[in-house]
Structure formats: structure tokens, C-alpha cells
N, C-alpha and C positions, 0 to 999 in steps of 0.2 A: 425610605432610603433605597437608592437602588442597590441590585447584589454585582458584587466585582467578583469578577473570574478575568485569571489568567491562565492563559494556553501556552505550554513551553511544547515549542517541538521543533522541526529542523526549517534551517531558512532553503532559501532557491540559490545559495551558491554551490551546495553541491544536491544539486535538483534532484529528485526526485518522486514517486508515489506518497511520500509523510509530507514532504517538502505539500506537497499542493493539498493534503487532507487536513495540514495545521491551519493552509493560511482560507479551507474553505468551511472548518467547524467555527473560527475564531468568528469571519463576517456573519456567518448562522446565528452563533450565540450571542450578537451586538444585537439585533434584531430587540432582545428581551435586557440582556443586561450591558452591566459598562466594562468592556472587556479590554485587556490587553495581551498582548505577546512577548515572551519571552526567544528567542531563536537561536538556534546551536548554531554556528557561522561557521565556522573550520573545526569539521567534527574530527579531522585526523588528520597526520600530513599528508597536504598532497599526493608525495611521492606514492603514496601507501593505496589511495584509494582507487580501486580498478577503474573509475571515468577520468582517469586522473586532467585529461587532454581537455577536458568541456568545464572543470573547475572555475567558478566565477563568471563562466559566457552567460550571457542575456537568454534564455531558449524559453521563457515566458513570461507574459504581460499582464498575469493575475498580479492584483497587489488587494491588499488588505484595505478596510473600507476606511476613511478618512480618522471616524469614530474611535477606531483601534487603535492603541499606542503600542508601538512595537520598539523592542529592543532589539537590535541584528546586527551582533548576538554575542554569544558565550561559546569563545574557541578552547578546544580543549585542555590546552598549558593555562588556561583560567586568567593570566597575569595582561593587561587589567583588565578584562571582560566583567571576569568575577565579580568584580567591587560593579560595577555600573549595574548588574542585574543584580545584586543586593540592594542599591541605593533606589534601583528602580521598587523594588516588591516592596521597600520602607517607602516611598512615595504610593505608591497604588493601595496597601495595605489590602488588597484581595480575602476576599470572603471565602473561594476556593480554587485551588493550583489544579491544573490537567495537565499530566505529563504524559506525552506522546509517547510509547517504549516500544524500539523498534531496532534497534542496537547496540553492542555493549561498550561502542568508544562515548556515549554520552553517562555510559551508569556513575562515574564519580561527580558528575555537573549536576547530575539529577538529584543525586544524596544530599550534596549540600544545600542546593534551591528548596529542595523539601522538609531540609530540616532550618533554615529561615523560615518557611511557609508556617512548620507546629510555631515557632516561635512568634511568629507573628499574630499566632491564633489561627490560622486558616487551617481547611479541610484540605489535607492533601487526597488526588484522586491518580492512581495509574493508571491508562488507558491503553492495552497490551496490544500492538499489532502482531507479534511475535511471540511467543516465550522465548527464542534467541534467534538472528537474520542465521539461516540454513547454512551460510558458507560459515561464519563466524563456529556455528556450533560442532564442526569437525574440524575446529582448531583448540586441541588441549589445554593451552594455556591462556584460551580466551575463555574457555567453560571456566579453568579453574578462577579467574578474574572475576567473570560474572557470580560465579557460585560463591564468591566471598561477598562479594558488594551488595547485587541485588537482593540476598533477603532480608540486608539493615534497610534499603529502601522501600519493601514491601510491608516494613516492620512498622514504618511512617505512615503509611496510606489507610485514610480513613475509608475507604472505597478504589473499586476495578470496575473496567470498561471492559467488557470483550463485543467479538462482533458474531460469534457463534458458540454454542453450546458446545462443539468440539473443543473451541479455547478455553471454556471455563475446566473441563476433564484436564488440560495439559497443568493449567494453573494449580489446580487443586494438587495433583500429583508433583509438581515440583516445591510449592509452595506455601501448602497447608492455607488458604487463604478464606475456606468455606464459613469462618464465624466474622466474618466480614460483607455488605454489601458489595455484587455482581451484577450488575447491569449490563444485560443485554444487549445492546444498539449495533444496528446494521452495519456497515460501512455506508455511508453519503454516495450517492452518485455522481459518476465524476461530467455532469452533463457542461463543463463549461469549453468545451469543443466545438464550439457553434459553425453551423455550415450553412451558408446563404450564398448569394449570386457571386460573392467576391472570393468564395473559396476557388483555389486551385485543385481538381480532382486529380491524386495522385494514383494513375491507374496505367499499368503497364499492359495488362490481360484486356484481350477483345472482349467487344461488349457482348459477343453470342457466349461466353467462356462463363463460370463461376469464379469466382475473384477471391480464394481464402485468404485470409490472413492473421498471420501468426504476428503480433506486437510485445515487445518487452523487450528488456535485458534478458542477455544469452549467455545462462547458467546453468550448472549439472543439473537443480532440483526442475527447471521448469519443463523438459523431456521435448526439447526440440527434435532433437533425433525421431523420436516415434515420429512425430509425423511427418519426416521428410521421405522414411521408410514406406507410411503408409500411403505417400504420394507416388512414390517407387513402386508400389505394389495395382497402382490402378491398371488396369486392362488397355494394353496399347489402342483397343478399339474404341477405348472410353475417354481417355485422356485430352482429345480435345473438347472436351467437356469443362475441364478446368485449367486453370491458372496458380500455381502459390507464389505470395507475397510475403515475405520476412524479413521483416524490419526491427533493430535493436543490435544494441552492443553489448558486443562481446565484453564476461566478467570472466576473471576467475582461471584465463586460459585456456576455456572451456571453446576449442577449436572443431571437437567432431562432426557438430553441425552442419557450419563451413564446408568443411573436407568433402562431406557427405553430399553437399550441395555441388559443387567442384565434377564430381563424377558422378551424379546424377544420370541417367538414360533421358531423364526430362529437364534438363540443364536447360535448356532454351524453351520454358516454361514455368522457370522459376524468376524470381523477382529478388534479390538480395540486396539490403540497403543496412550496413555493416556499420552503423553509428548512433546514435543518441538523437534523436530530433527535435527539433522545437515545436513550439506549438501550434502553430503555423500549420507546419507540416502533418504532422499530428491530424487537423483535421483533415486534413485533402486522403490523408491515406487511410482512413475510415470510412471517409465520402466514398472512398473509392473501391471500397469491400463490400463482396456480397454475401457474406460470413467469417466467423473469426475463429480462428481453432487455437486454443491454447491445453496445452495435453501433458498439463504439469503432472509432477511424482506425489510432492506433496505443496502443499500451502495453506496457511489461516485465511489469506486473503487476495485478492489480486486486483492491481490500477485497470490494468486493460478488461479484464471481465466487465467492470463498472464502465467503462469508455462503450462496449459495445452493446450495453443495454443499456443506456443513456440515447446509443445513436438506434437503435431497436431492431440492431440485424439478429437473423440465426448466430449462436453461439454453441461450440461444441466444447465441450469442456469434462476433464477427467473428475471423476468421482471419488474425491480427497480431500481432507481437511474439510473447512469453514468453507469449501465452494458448491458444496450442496448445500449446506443453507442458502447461500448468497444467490443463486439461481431457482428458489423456492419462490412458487409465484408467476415467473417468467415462463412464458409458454414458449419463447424461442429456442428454451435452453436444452439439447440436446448430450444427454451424460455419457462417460463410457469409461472401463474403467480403464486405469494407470498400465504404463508399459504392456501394451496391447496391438500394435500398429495393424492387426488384422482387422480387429474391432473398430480403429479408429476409420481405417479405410472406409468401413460400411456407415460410419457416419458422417463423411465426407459426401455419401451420393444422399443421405437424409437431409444434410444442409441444403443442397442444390435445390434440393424438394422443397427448399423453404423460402428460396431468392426470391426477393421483390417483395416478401411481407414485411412488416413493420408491427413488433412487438410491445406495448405496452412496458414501462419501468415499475419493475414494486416498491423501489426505493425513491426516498424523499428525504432532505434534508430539514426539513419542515414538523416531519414525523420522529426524527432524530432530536430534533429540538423540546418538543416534550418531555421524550424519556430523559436528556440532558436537565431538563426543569423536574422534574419528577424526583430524579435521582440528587440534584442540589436542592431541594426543598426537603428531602428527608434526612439529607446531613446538616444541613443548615440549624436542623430543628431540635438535634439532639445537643446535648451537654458535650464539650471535649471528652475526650476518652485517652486512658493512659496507653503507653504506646507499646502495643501487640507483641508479645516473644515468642516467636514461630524456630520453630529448626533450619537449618537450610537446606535449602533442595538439590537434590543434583541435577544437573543438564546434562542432556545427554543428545547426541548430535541426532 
């Protein structure tokens, strides 16, 4: 008999980094088992969500593999989502649930899918990109929401996913979760960015120039600021040397970036592209970099790190959270620590030093796929277990 796993996590209408991790662990783990999808489709209202403008646009061509039966999905007022992703997991009867957790407008959808999942007998699994999304957790009455909810649904899970040993410490501390299985696993490389003769290279900087570029949503935690500073701070006699490229949408109102960019001394040396991208573009503007500077405060994880050792450029990257493991291995990966833009500076001319090479990935979703089999074959194999009473944790932003 084959084993059933279903993956609940977020769909592509309000796209995302999970948006494209659910729909590339789900075709991973059809490879071995009969998988389906469960998918959060309107995780909030519109109004509420800082993309709000790119809600429901098309901005990527991944789809899930024929194999997979997908739900899309369960919007957060439940009424009737709810009942169709109940009728679905009484059809699929799944051997074990993976829930993606990565924000706290899905913690009531997940409570209840997981407590159908014990009913049904399945193994419920949480799979933490977060312990809470960074902006959510300096909002009080979102900790105090999550601090009620999530540790009835931690209470549920017969096993956790982290992607580094820094997340297992956060879990532990919020959570009490240590007499429970902890699985390891990477984050998946995000290499479906393919670049051949038909890409467009999106490249504004001359080709004698170093070409950085900073990718992602423009948020307080990801420290755009430094390094626009520490592009501010290169030596008039050096600066034709490089080029910055920064690309992503603005969250949060988080505008000083911008501003900073705006009055620049090397305004006419920067590249600013103030929107959300599709995929498309996505790859032309990696194609188009000859290093990636991302010089975040803090983070468990990051899409674009994975985007650029996927594509095997130099990557400079702050020394926080789960992104020194995730750069463990990679010889392109150039560290420095957080709110530093002196520091960052002199890693900007160690990058340059590194244009034109092409680095090796340590990551494999192939390699992710065992430990995913490893870790379902030992829940698989035990007897149900009554369900865990833990304290709750506090969050704390």
C-alpha cells in the first residue's frame, strides 16, 4: 500500500516564498508517495494584506504535478472552504498531514485540519518556517491570538520540521516541544528559475561594473538600509566599479529605503524596481547579477538566498538566524554581521573578487526527500500517542 501525505500550505494567489516551497516539497514527495494538497487561498482580507495590489495576478507558471490532487483552498472565514477540505482528507484518508507554519492568519484553519487529521488517524507534522512572520510579531494582539491557538495545535502534532538548529532553540523556548520528534531538513533549493537563450537579462549596470543585487520584499527586518549606506560609503574613486540593483515591494510602510535611494550621491547608479515580480522576470534579474547582497537583522530562512545559490553567484549575507546554516557548505557565501554597513562595505569589494565564478549548491531536494521518508517511516511505525499537554508559550516579537 502506498503511504498518503498531504501538504497544507499556502496557494499562488497571494504568492509568495511558502506559496512556491508547498507547491515544490508536495511534487518532491509524489516522486515516493500519493500525495495531495490542501491550500490557504485567501489567507486574510485583501484589504489587510500589504501586496494587496498583485492579489490573484498570474506571476508564476509552477503548478503542481498532474499526480497531486490539490485543493485551492481554505479561505480564512472557512464558510464553505472548510467543509470541501474536510470532505477532501475523508476522501484521501492520508497517513500523514505537513502543515506549512509560517503565519498566524492560517493558525485557526490549521487547528482544525489537524484535529480531523488525529481523527482520521493520521500523523500530524508542523513544519515551522517561523516561530511567528517578524512584522506579525510586533503586533500584541496577534502574539496574544497566536499564544492562545498555536500551542493547542502543537499539542496535536506528532512531529516538527525545522530548517536549522537555531529554529529548534526558538521552538524549544516557546514551545516545550523537545519530547517530541525534530527533524532537521534544509530548506529545498529554490533552482526553478531557469535561464537559457530565451531569458531576457535584466541588467541595467555596464558589463565592466559589478552588478549587486539586493531581491525580496522591503521590510524593517531585512536591513535594506545598511546596505544602501554601505553603497553610500564606497570611495568616489571606486564606485565605478559597481552598480546596485533592488528589486521588491515595499511592506509594512517600511519607506526609508526608498528615501535613502532618492538622495543617494550614487542615485544614477542605482537600479530601483519598487514591485513584486513574476517569474519571468525573476530570472532575467539574477541572470543579470553578479552578486546578491541580502543584509538582513534577523531571519530563519530566506527565498532569495536559495534563488542565488541555485543560480551559483557570490552571495553576501548577515550572520543571523538559520542563514548560517543555510550558507554552510557554499563557498560563495560571504558572512558579515547585522547593522554593520562598514563591514558590509568591505564585503561588497570581496564579492567583486568573486564575479564570474560559479558555486556549487549544497542543497537538494532529493536529499530533503529522504530525511522527509526517514522521518514518516518512524511515525508511521509507532502506535498513536495520546495528545501532548504542553504550557503555552510566549512570543515575543
Amino acid at each position: 500500500m502506498t503511504t498518503r501525505i498531504c501538504v497544507v500550505g499556502s496557494s499562488t494567489r497571494f504568492l509568495s516564498g511558502i506559496s512556491y516551497y508547498t507547491l515544490r516539497l508536495a511534487n518532491t514527495l509524489a516522486d515516493a508517495y500519493d500525495v495531495s494538497a490542501i491550500l490557504m487561498r485567501q489567507l486574510l482580507p485583501t484589504f489587510a494584506y500589504p501586496g494587496r495590489t498583485r492579489v490573484g495576478a498570474r506571476l508564476t507558471d509552477l503548478t503542481y504535478r498532474p499526480t497531486v490532487r490539490v485543493l485551492d483552498g481554505v479561505d480564512w472565514f472557512w464558510l464553505p472552504s472548510m467543509w470541501r477540505a474536510f470532505a477532501m482528507m475523508l476522501r484521501e484518508r492520508p497517513h500523514a498531514v505537513v502543515l506549512q507554519w509560517w503565519t498566524a492568519t492560517v493558525v485557526h484553519s490549521y487547528l482544525a485540519l489537524a484535529l480531523i487529521a488525529r481523527a482520521l488517524g493520521a500523523r500530524v507534522v508542523v513544519e515551522f518556517h517561523e516561530v511567528l512572520d517578524p512584522g506579525e510579531a510586533g503586533l500584541r494582539p496577534v502574539r496574544m491570538y497566536v499564544g492562545a491557538l498555536a500551542p493547542l495545535l502543537v499539542r496535536l502534532a506528532d512531529a516538527f520540521v525545522i530548517h536549522s538548529e537555531h529554529d529548534r532553540a526558538l521552538l524549544e523556548k516557546h514551545y516545550g516541544i523537545a519530547d517530541r520528534p525534530i527533524a532537521t531538513i534544509p530548506h529545498g533549493p529554490y533552482d526553478h528559475y531557469s535561464v537559457d537563450a530565451a531569458t531576457e537579462v535584466r541588467r541595467s549596470a555596464p558589463e565592466s561594473t559589478c552588478n549587486l543585487l539586493y531581491f525580496g520584499v522591503i521590510r524593517p527586518y531585512k536591513g535594506l538600509e545598511d546596505l544602501i549606506r554601505a553603497f553610500e560609503q564606497i570611495p568616489e574613486d571606486q564606485i565605478h566599479r559597481f552598480w546596485l540593483t533592488v528589486v521588491g515591494e515595499t511592506w509594512e510602510g517600511w519607506t526609508l529605503p526608498s528615501e535613502l535611494i532618492a538622495r543617494s550621491r550614487y542615485y544614477s547608479r542605482i537600479t530601483f524596481v519598487n514591485r513584486y515580480v513574476p517569474d519571468q522576470e525573476v530570472a532575467g534579474y539574477f541572470a543579470g547579477a553578479d552578486a546578491v547582497v541580502l543584509p538582513y537583522l534577523r531571519s530563519s530562512a530566506s527565498g532569495p538566498l536559495h534563488v542565488a545559490m541555485s543560480q551559483g553567484l557570490p552571495v553576501v549575507v548577515t550572520h543571523v538566524g538559520g542563514l548560517v546554516e543555510a550558507v554552510n557548505g557554499y563557498s560563495g557565501a560571504i558572512l558579515v554581521p547585522p547593522s554593520d554597513p562598514v563591514r558590509l562595505r568591505e564585503a561588497l569589494f570581496t564579492a567583486e573578487s568573486l564575479r564570474g565564478q560559479h558555486f556549487p549548491d549544497p542543497h537538494s531536494w532529493e536529499r530533503n526527500a529522504l530525511k522527509y521518508s526517514e522521518l514518516f517511516e518512524s511515525l508511521l511505525r509507532e502506535t498513536p500517542r495520546l495528545t501532548h499537554v504542553v504550557a503555552p508559550g510566549r512570543l515575543r516579537p
